[in-house]
N, C-alpha and C positions, 0 to 999 in steps of 0.2 A: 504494500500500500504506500503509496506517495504520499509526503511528505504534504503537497500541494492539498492531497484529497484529504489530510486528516485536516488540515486549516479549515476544511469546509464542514467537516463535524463538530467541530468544537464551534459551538454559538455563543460570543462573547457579545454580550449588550449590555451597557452599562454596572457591570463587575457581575454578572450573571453567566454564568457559561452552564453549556445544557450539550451530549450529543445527541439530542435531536432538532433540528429543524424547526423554525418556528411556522404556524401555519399562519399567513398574513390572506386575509379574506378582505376583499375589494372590491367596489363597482369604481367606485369616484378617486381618484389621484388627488391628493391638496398640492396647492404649488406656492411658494416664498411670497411672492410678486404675480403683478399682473405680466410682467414683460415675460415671465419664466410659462403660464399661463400661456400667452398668445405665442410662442416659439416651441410648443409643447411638440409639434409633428417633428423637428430636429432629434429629440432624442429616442424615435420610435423605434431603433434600432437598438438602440445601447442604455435607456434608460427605463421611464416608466411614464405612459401617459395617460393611460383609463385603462380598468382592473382588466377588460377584455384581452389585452395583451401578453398578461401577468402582473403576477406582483415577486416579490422578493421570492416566496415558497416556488413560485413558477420556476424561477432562475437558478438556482440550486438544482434542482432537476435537471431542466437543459442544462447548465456546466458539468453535470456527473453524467448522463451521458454523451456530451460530446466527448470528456474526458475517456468516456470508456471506447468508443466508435473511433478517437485517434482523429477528430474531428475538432476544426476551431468553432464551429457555428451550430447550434439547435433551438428546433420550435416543435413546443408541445402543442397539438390538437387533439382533439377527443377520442378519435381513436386511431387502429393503423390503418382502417378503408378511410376515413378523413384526412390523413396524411397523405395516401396514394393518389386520391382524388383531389389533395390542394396543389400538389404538385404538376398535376393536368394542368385545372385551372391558372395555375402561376406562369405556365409555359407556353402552353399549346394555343395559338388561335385557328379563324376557318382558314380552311386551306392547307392547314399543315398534315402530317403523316405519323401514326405514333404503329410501333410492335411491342406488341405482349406477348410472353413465355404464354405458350397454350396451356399450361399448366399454373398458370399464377394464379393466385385469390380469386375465388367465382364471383364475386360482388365488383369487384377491379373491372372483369371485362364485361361485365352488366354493363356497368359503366362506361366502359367504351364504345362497346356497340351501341345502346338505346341512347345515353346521354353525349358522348362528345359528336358522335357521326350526325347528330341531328342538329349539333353546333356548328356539322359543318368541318368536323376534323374527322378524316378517314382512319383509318384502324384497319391493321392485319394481327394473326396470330400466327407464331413461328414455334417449328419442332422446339417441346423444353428440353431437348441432348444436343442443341446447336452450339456449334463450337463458333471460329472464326468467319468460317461458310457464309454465317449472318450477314457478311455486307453484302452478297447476295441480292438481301433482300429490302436493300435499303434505297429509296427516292430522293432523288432531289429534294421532295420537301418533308423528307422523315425528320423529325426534331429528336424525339425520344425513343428509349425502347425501357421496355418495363420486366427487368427480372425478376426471376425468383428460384434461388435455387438450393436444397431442391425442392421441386413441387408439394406443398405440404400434404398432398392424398398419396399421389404415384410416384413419389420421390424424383424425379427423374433431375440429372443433373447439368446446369449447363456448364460451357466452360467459359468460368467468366471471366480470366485475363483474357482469354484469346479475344470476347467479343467487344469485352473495354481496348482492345488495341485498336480492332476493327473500326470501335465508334467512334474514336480519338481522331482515326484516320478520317473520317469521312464527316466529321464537326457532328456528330449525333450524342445527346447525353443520355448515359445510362444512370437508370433507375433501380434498386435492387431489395426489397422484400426482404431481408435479412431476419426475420424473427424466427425463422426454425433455429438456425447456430446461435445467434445473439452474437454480439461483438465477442465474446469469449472463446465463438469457434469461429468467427472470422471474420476480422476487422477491412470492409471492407473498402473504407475512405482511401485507408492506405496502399491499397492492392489498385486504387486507381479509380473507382467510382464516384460519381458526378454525387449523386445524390443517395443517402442507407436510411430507408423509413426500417421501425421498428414497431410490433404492435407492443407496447408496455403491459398491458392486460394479461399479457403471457407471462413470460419468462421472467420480464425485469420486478410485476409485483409477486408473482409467484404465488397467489392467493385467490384466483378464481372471484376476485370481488371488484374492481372498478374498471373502464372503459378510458383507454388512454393513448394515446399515438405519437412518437417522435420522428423529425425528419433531419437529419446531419448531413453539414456540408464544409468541405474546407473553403467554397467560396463564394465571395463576401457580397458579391452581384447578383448570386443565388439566394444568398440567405433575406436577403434586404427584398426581396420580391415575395419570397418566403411569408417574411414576417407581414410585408402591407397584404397579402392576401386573408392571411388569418386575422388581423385586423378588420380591414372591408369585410368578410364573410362571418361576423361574430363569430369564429371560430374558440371561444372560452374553452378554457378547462379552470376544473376547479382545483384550489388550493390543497382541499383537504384528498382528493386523490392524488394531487402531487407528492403529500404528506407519504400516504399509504404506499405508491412506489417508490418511494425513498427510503422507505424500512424494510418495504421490499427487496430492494437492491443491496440491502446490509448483509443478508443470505444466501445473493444468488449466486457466488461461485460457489459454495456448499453445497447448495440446491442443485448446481448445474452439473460437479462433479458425480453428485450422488446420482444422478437421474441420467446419465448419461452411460454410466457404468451400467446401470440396473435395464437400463435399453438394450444397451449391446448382450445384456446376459438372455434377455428374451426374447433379441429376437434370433440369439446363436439356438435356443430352445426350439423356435416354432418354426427356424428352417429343418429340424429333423424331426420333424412330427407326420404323422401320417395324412390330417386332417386337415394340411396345409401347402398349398399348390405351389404357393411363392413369397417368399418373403423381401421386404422392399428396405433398406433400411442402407443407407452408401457405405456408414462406419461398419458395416459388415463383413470382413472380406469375402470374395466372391461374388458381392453385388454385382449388380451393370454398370452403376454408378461411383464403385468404389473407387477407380481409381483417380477419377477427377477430384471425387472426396478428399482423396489422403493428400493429392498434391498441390492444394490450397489451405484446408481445411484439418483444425485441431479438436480434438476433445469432444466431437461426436454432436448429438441431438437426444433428446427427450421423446421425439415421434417418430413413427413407423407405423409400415402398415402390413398388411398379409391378404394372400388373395386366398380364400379358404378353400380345401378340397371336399364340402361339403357336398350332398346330392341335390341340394335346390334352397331357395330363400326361406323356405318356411324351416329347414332345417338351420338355416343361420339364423331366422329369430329363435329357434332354438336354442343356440348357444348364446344369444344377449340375455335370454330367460336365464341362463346357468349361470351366470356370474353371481358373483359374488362378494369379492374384493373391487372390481373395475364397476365402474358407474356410468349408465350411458349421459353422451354429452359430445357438444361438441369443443375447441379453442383446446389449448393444452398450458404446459408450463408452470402450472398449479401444484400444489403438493398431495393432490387425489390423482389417482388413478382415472381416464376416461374412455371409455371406448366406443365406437362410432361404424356406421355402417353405410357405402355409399355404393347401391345397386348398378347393375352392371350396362341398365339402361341411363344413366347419369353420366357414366363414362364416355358410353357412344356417341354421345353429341359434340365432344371434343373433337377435333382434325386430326391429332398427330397422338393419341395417349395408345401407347404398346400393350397396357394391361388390358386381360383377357379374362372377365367377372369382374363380380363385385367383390369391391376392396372394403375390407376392415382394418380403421384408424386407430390406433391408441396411443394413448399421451401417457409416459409416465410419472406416476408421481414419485414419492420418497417412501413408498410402502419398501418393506423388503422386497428384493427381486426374486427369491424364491416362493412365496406367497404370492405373486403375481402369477408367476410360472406356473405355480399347481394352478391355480385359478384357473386359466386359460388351457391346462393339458385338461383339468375336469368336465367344461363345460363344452369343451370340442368333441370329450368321448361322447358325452351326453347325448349333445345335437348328431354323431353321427349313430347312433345306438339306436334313435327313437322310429 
């Protein structure tokens, strides 16, 4: 821990020191003078001018995660499809050209088909295992491309130096979903990406309890566009869930270690199970996606998923009926157990996804990893028994 980061724990106000955070809750800004008042929009970058922006508890947050992301600039919005979506907005007008990972976030590309195509800004979706190839598929007027990798359902991995070089090359910015690794498995500012949203609701509060989204940038042209949009679009968050991912984040390499190890042990489990056709998981070896994994990427993921070798869907609500331990649900990162189930007809509507049925998602928590394991070996005999 840096020396920098502990100065931000320790809260000295007026001979009071506290390591926690204070929660400073705002609508209205006071200001000294009227002159400091009417020159309020100069410091909407670097200061504080109506609570909608932040207050003090806001800032503290965006410093601890840009510090973590390896980032000089961040802005909290409510959540990580509010962060995905203001960086559309920030960027993109009609006319322009955006690619999304056919496996990103399904709200993401709601979003871009229904809403930016009818603003007038076109949209494709590209293979999520596209390496450099990507430039490809780029236009004269493509502005962005929207990673994520890997796919939070079908893992699939891209390869993101190769298509940051590609986009460097061709003036395109990448956009990257970072919240299966978290900065912890792979700092992606520094590896070269334009823009790292993060969902905070995951991994950073670790608690299954608030809604919250960060976007990190090391540039300062970026970030100032950034921030006037979450301004114009009342994009608020509130203090007291600032609060809450901030105690969050006191845990989460603990969290992340523990949950990362207890992943790889289950899903090394339910690649040699009978009742399991495929297992999806990059930190695996032998994945498809392994090796992209291992040569960017540290310390694994919390989520996977498994393609069951069940005899049909009533037999796999079967086995959501067996659980036991695991809780159905969807979002992960949390210190429960969740698991999830996305039919085989959900799949097909994608272009480019390899997997073949339906895939079951699970997020692991901090339970033991053997208690997980039996969980999931019982509830697969179950549903194949019945």
């Amino acid at each position: 821990m840096t020396r920098q980061h502990n100065s931000r724990r320790d809260q000295r106000i007026d001979g009071f020191r506290s390591l926690s955070p204070a929660v400073w809750r705002a609508s209205t800004v006071l200001f000294d003078n009227i002159a400091d008042f009417t020159a309020r929009k100069e410091r909407l970058f670097d200061g504080y001018t109506y609570g909608v922006t932040g207050t003090p508890t806001t800032r503290v947050l965006e410093d601890r995660v840009a510090e973590l992301e390896g980032a000089k600039h961040c802005v909290a919005v409510p959540s990580g499809q509010a962060a995905l979506c203001l960086v559309a907005l920030s960027l993109l007008s009609a006319g322009d050209h955006v690619l999304v990972a056919d496996s990103a976030y399904g709200p993401l590309r709601t979003f871009a088909r229904d809403y930016l195509e009818r603003f007038g800004v076109q949209h494709d979706t590209f293979d999520p295992e596209a390496g450099g190839e990507i430039a490809g598929r780029f236009k004269p007027n493509t502005r962005l491309v929207f990673l994520e990798s890997p796919g939070s359902i079908t893992m699939e991995m891209q390869d993101i130096p190769a298509i940051v070089q590609a986009a460097r090359a061709a003036g395109v910015r990448t956009v990257l979903d970072n919240s299966w690794a978290s900065p912890l498995g792979f700092r992606a500012v520094p590896a070269g990406v334009d823009v790292v949203v993060e969902a905070v609701s995951k991994l950073f509060s670790g608690h299954s309890d608030l809604l919250l989204g960060t976007l990190a940038t090391d540039d300062r042209g970026l970030y100032e566009r950034f921030r006037t949009t979450q301004s114009v679009l009342g994009q608020a968050v509130s203090a007291e869930d600032c609060f809450l991912a901030l105690r969050g984040m006191e845990t989460l390499e603990l969290r992340y270690r523990h949950q990362c190890a207890a992943a790889l042990e289950v899903a090394t489990a339910l690649a040699d199970h009978a009742q399991v056709r495929e297992v999806l998981f990059p930190p695996r070896p032998g994945d498809r996606g392994h090796q992209r994994w291992s040569s960017a990427f540290t310390g694994g993921g919390c989520v996977l998923s498994f393609v069951p070798g069940l005899p049909s869907e009533t037999a796999v609500h079967r086995f959501f009926d067996a659980l036991e331990v695991f809780q159905i649900g969807a979002s992960w990162g949390g210190v429960h157990s969740l698991a999830a189930f996305y039919p085989a007809a959900e799949q097909a509507k994608r272009s480019h996804c390899r997997v073949e049925g339906g895939v079951v998602r699970l997020s692991i928590g901090v339970e033991a990893a053997q208690s997980l394991v039996t969980d999931l070996d019982r509830a697969l005999r179950a549903a194949a028994a019945n």
